[in-house]
N, C-alpha and C positions, 0 to 999 in steps of 0.2 A: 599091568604090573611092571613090565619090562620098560615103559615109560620112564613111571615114577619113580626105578632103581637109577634110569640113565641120568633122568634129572637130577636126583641128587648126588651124583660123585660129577655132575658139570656144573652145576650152581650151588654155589659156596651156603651151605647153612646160617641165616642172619636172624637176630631178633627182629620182632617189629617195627617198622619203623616209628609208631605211635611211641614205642619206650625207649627208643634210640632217640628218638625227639627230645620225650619227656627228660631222661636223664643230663643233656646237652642244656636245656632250659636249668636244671634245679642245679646244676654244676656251675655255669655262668650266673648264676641270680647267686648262689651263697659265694663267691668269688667276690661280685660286684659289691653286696652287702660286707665282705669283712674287707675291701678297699675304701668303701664312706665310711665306716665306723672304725678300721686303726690309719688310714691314709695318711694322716695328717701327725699322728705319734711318729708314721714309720719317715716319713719325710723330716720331720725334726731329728729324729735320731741319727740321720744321714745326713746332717747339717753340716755337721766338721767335718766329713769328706769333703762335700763341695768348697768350703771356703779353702780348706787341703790343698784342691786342685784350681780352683781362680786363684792361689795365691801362687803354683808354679805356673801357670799356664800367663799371669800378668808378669812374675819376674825374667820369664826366657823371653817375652813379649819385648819389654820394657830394655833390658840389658842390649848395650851397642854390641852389633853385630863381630867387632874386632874383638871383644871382649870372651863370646861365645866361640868362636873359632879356636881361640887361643889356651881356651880351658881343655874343651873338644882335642884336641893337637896333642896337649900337654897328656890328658888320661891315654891319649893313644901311642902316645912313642915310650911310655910307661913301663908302657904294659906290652908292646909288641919290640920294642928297641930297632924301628924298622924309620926311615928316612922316607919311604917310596910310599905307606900308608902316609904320612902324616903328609906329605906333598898331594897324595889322591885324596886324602880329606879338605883340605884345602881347596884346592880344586870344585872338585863337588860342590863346596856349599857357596862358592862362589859363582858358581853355574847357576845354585839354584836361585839363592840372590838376585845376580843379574835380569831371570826370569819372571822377579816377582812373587816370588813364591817364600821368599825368609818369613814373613810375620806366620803363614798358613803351617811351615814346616815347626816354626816354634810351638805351636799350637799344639800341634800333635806329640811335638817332642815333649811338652808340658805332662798332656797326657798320657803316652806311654810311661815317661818318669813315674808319676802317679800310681798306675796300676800295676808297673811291677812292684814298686816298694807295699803296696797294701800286698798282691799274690807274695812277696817274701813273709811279709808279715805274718801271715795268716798260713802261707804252706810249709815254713821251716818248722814251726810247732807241731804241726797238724801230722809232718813226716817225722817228726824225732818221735811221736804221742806212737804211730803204727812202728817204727822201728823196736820200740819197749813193751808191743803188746801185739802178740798174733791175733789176738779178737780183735782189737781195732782196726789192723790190719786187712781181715777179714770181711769187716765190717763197712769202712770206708773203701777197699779195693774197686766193689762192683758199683756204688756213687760218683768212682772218678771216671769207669767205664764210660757209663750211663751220660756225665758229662761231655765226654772228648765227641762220643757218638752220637748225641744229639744235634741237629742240624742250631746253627745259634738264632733264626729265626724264629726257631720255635722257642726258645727260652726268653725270648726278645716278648712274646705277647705277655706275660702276666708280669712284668718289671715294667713294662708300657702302660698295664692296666692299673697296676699297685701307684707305682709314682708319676707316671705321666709321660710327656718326653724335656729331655733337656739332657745332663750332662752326666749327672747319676745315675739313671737308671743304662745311661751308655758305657759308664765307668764298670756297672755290677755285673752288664752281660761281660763285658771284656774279663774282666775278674774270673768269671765263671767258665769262660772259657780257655783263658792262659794257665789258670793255675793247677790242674793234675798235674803236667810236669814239673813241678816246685817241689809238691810234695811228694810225687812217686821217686825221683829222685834223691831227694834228701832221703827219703826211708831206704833208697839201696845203698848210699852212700855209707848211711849208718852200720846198717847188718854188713857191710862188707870190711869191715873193720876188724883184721885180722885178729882170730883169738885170741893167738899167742902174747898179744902186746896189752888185751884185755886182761889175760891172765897175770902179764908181768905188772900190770897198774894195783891188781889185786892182790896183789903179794907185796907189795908197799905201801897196803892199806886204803888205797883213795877211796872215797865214799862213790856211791854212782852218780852225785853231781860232777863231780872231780872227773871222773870215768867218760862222761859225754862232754865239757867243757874243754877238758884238757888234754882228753886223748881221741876220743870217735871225734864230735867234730871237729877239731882242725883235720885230720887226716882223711875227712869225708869232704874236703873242702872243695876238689878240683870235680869230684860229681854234683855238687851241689851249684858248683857255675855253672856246669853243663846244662841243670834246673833254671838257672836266673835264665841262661844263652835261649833256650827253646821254650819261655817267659813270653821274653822280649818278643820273638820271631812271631808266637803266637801271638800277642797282643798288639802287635801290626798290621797283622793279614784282619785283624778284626777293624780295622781304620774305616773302611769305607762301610761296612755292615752298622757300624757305631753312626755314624752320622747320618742315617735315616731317619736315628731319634732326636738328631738336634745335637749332636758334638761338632762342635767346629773341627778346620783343620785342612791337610791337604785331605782328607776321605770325603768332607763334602763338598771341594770342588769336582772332584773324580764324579762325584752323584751327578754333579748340576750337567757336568759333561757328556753324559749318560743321557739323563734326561733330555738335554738338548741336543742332541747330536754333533757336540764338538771335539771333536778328532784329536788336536793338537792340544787343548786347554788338559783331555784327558790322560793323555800321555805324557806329557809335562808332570802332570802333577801326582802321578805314575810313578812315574822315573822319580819324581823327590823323595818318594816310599821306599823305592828298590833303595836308594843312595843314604837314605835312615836308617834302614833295617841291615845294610852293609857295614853304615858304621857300628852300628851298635851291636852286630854279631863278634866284625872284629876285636872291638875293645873289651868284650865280655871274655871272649874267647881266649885270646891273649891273657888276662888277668885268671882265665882258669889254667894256662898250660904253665903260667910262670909259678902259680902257688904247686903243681904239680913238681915240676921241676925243683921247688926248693924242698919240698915234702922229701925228693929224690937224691938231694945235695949236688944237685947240679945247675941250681940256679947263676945265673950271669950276674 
């Protein structure tokens, strides 16, 4: 008796393995079955993303590099009124140039382009929907948990298994991973919208399109860059996780350097991510402190 109590508070209570089996079979077989029969719907309807992103990922390709620089420069002395950024921009891409890395970092640059503008698309609605509704709120909160805390491997197998590998199903994980802070922010951006100025819109009648258009979002504006800034960030750290399934770019040169044991190709191409994901915090970041500042009437 004293056995069988020790044993079980030392070994963990399992089902059989027969039905631990069984369920793993019938869960994989109805997967696989509704991948053959909608596979080829869900892959057409994910059409216009891909030509989406082959058509920024050929135009940053395609465009001379003086040209890219010089847009690049232009959104960052912008937005930061800083001479020392736009000479370290400069720099930078000119390093990585030199190194051979321009066509791989456009690549990527295509790509993150890409899937922030879809995570805006999809997370500014999704956070104004929970700012206007404590059940949706509610409801989506512990989905976006559920997302951030999920390892992206594991979300990586059934977008693998649904579409295949290539460029979309590397777009949808990123997507799925960047975008809770899109919309958890937008939704505080929203509720944080002083009552009083709610109250004063309301007492001049505006309807509640008028109310979100005209007064919560712009005044929600400087936490909702906050949302694009840690976007971006996230949808970069996901670079080299993405090109396991076939995204070009610098993430899978980093892979092949991995795989092969190349030192220097890795850290190169490394450092082109850290010097991406720098620029694009700055200029995001910059363009959130300056709509902040004018929000404040202290704008330059």
């Amino acid at each position: 008796m004293a056995d069988k109590s020790t044993n079980f508070f030392m070994d963990f209570p399992t089902l059989p393995k027969e039905l631990i089996r069984a369920f793993k079979k019938s869960t994989d077989a109805a997967y696989k079955a509704f991948s053959r029969e909608y596979g080829d719907y869900i892959e057409s309807f994910f059409n216009p993303l891909l030509k989406f992103l082959v058509f920024w990922e050929k135009l940053l390709v395609a465009t001379p590099w003086s040209v890219i620089i010089g847009v690049v420069c232009i959104f960052a002395f912008y937005g930061t009124r800083s001479y020392k950024i736009v000479i370290g921009i400069i720099v930078s891409f000119f390093f990585v140039g030199y190194m051979g890395m321009w066509e791989d970092m456009m690549e990527s640059m295509g790509f993150i382009i890409v899937a922030t503008i879809m995570s805006i698309a999809i997370g500014i609605p999704m956070g104004i929907w929970m700012s206007k509704s404590n059940r949706a709120q509610a409801v989506i909160t512990p989905i976006l948990d559920f997302m951030q805390t999920l390892p992206p491997f594991v979300y990586l197998i059934p977008v693998v298994m649904l579409l295949g590998i290539g460029k979309i199903p590397g777009l949808i994980s990123v997507i799925v991973y960047a975008i809770p802070p899109m919309i958890r922010l937008t939704n505080l951006g929203i509720r944080e919208v002083d009552r009083e100025i709610l109250e004063a819109a309301d007492s001049f009648g505006a309807t509640p399109r008028q109310k979100l258009t005209q007064v919560q979002f712009p005044l929600a504006l400087p936490t909702i860059f906050a949302g694009v800034n840690q976007t971006i960030m996230m949808a970069l750290a996901m670079v080299i996780i993405a090109s396991m399934i076939g995204v070009k770019g610098l993430g899978q040169e980093v892979l092949r350097a991995i795989t092969n044991q190349y030192f220097t190709l890795g850290m190169l191409n490394g450092l082109a991510i850290v010097i991406l994901a720098i620029v694009f915090d700055r200029i995001s970041q910059a363009y959130g402190k300056r709509i902040q500042k004018h929000r404040s009437g202290d704008a330059i």
